[in-house]
N, C-alpha and C positions, 0 to 999 in steps of 0.2 A: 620670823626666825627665833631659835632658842636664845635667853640669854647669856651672854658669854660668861662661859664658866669663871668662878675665884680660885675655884681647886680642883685636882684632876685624883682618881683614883680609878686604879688600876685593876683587873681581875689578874694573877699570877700566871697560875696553868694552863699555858696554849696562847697569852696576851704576852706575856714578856717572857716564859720563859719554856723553851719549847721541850715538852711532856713526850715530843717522838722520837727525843738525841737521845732515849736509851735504847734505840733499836739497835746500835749497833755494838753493844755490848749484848741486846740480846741474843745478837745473832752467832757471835762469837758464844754464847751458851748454850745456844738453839741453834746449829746450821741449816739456814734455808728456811729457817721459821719468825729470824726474831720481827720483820717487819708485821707478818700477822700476831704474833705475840703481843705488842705494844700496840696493835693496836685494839684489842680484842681485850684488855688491861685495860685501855682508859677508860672503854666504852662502857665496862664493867663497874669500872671506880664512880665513872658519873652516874650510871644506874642505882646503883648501891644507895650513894647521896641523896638522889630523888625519893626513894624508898622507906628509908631510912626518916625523912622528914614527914611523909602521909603517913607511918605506922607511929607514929607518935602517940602515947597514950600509957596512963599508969600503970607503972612497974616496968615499961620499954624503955631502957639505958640507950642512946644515941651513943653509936661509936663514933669514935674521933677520926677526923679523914686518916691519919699511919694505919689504923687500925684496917681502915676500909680498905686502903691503899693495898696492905696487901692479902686481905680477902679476895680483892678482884684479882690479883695476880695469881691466887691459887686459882681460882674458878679459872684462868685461861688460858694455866698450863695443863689443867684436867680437860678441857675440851679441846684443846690438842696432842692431848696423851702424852703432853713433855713431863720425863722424870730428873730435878735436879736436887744436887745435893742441897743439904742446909746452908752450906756456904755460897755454894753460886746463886743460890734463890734470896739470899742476905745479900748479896755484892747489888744485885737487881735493885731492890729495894732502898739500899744505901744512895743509890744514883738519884734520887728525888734529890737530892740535897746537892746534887754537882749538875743540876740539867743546865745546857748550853741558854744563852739569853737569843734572842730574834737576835737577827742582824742591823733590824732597823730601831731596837730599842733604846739602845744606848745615847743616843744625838737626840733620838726624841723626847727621853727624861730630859738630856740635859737641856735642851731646849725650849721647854715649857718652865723653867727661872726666869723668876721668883716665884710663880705661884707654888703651893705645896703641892707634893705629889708622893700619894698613900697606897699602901697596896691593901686589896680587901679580898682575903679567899679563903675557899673552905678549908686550906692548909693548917696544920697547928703552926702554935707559933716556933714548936721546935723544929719543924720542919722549914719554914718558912724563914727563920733567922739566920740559919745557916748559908741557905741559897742563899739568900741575898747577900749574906758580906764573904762569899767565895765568888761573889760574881763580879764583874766591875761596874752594876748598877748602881752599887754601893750607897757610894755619894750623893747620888740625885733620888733614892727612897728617904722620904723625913717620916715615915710611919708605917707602922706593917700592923694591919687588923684581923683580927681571925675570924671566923663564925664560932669559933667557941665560943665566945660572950655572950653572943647568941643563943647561944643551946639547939641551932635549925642549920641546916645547912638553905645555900642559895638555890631557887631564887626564892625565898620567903620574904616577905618587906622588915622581919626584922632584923635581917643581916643589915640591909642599905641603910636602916634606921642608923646602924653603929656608926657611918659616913657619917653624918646629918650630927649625932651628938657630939663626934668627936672635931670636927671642924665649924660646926657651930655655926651652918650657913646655911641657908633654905636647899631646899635637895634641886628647884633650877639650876642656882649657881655652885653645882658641885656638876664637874664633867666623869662621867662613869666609862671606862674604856674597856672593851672585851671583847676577843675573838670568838666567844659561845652567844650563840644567835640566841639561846633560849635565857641566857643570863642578861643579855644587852633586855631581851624585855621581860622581864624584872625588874632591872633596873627604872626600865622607863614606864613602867605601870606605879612605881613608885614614885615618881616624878623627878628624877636623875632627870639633866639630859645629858642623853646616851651615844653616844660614837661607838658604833660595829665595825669592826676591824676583820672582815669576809676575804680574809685571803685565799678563799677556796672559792671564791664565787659562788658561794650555795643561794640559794632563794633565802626571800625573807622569810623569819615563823608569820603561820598563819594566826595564831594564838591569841595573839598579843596588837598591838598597834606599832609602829616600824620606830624603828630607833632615827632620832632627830639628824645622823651621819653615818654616813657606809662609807666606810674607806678601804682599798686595798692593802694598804701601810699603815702603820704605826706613825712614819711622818707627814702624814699629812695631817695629823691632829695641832701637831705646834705651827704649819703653816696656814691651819684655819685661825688659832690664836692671837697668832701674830698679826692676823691681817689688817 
C-alpha cells in the first residue's frame, strides 16, 4: 500500500471546480448549443496545453493558460459557426473566475484538517486567486501553485516538482488529487501518490501505470485518511 500521504494537493479544473457550470450561460448565448460549446472549449483548452509544451523550443513564447483559455473558445465557436459579440464572448470567458465548486469538495477539503491542502494547475494565478476566494473553498486552500513557475504546463514532471519544493516532503508523502486520467498519471510517473477521482467511469490511461486510488468522489479520499 502507498504511504499515507502528509499533504494533499489538488488539480482545479474538473477536480474541485467544475469547468462545465458555464454551459449554461453558454447556452443562454448559444441556444441549443452551449452544452456542445463547453464542451468542445475544454477539450480545445486541454489540447492547446499539451501542444503548447512539446513545441517548446527557442524563440516559442508559452502562452499562459487566460491566453489559451480563450484561443480554445474561439476555435469552438468557429467550428460551430457561433457569432458573438465582444461582450458576450468576454462574459464567457469572465466565468472562469465564478465556476461552481463539486458538490462533494467542500467537506472533503474540510475534512482532510490539519494536513495542508494546495491546489496545483495550469491556471494563472490571477485566474486561480479569484475562484478561489469567490468560492467557499476558501478556507480549507493554504496554497494555490501555478505551472507558471514552471514555464510547462502538466503533465511534465516539472510542474509536480513545484509540490515537492514547496511542501518539502518526498513526492510519496504528497497525495495528488485529480479528475484527468492523463494528469493522475503524471502525477504518478512522478512519484505522487495519486488518487483519480473517475467520476465518469472512463477506463484507465493505458500510457502510464494506474494511479495508487480510483475513486468515484472527492469523499472518499478523507475517508481513506482517516482510516
Amino acid at each position: 500500500m502507498p504511504a499515507r500521504p502528509h499533504a494533499f494537493v489538488f488539480d482545479a479544473y474538473g477536480t474541485l471546480f467544475d469547468v462545465h457550470s458555464v454551459a449554461m450561460l453558454a447556452e443562454e448565448l448559444a441556444p441549443k448549443q452551449g452544452a456542445v460549446l463547453s464542451r468542445i472549449w475544454r477539450t480545445k483548452q486541454l489540447e492547446y496545453t499539451w501542444f503548447s509544451s512539446l513545441m517548446r523550443a527557442p524563440g516559442f513564447v508559452r502562452e499562459d493558460f487566460a491566453t489559451l483559455t480563450a484561443r480554445a473558445l474561439d476555435y469552438a465557436l468557429a467550428q460551430l459557426t457561433i457569432v458573438l459579440a465582444d461582450e458576450k464572448r468576454q462574459r464567457l470567458l469572465d466565468a472562469y473566475r465564478t465556476l461552481a465548486p463539486f458538490p462533494d469538495a467542500h467537506n472533503a477539503l474540510a475534512s482532510l484538517a490539519p494536513a495542508p491542502r494546495l491546489i496545483l494547475s495550469n491556471g494563472t494565478l490571477a485566474m486561480l486567486e479569484p475562484l478561489v476566494r469567490n468560492s467557499t473553498l476558501a478556507p480549507h486552500i493554504d496554497a494555490i501553485l501555478s505551472v507558471d513557475a514552471a514555464d510547462i504546463y502538466k503533465p511534465a514532471p516539472a510542474v509536480y516538482r513545484l509540490a515537492v519544493d514547496r511542501l518539502q516532503l518526498p513526492p510519496a508523502q504528497i497525495g495528488f488529487v485529480s479528475s484527468n486520467g492523463w494528469d493522475a498519471a503524471g502525477a504518478k510517473v512522478f512519484g505522487l501518490t495519486t488518487f483519480w477521482i473517475n467520476r465518469n467511469g472512463l477506463p484507465v490511461e493505458r500510457h502510464a501505470p494506474e494511479p495508487d486510488y480510483i475513486f468515484g468522489s472527492l469523499a472518499n479520499v478523507p475517508a481513506l485518511w482517516q482510516a
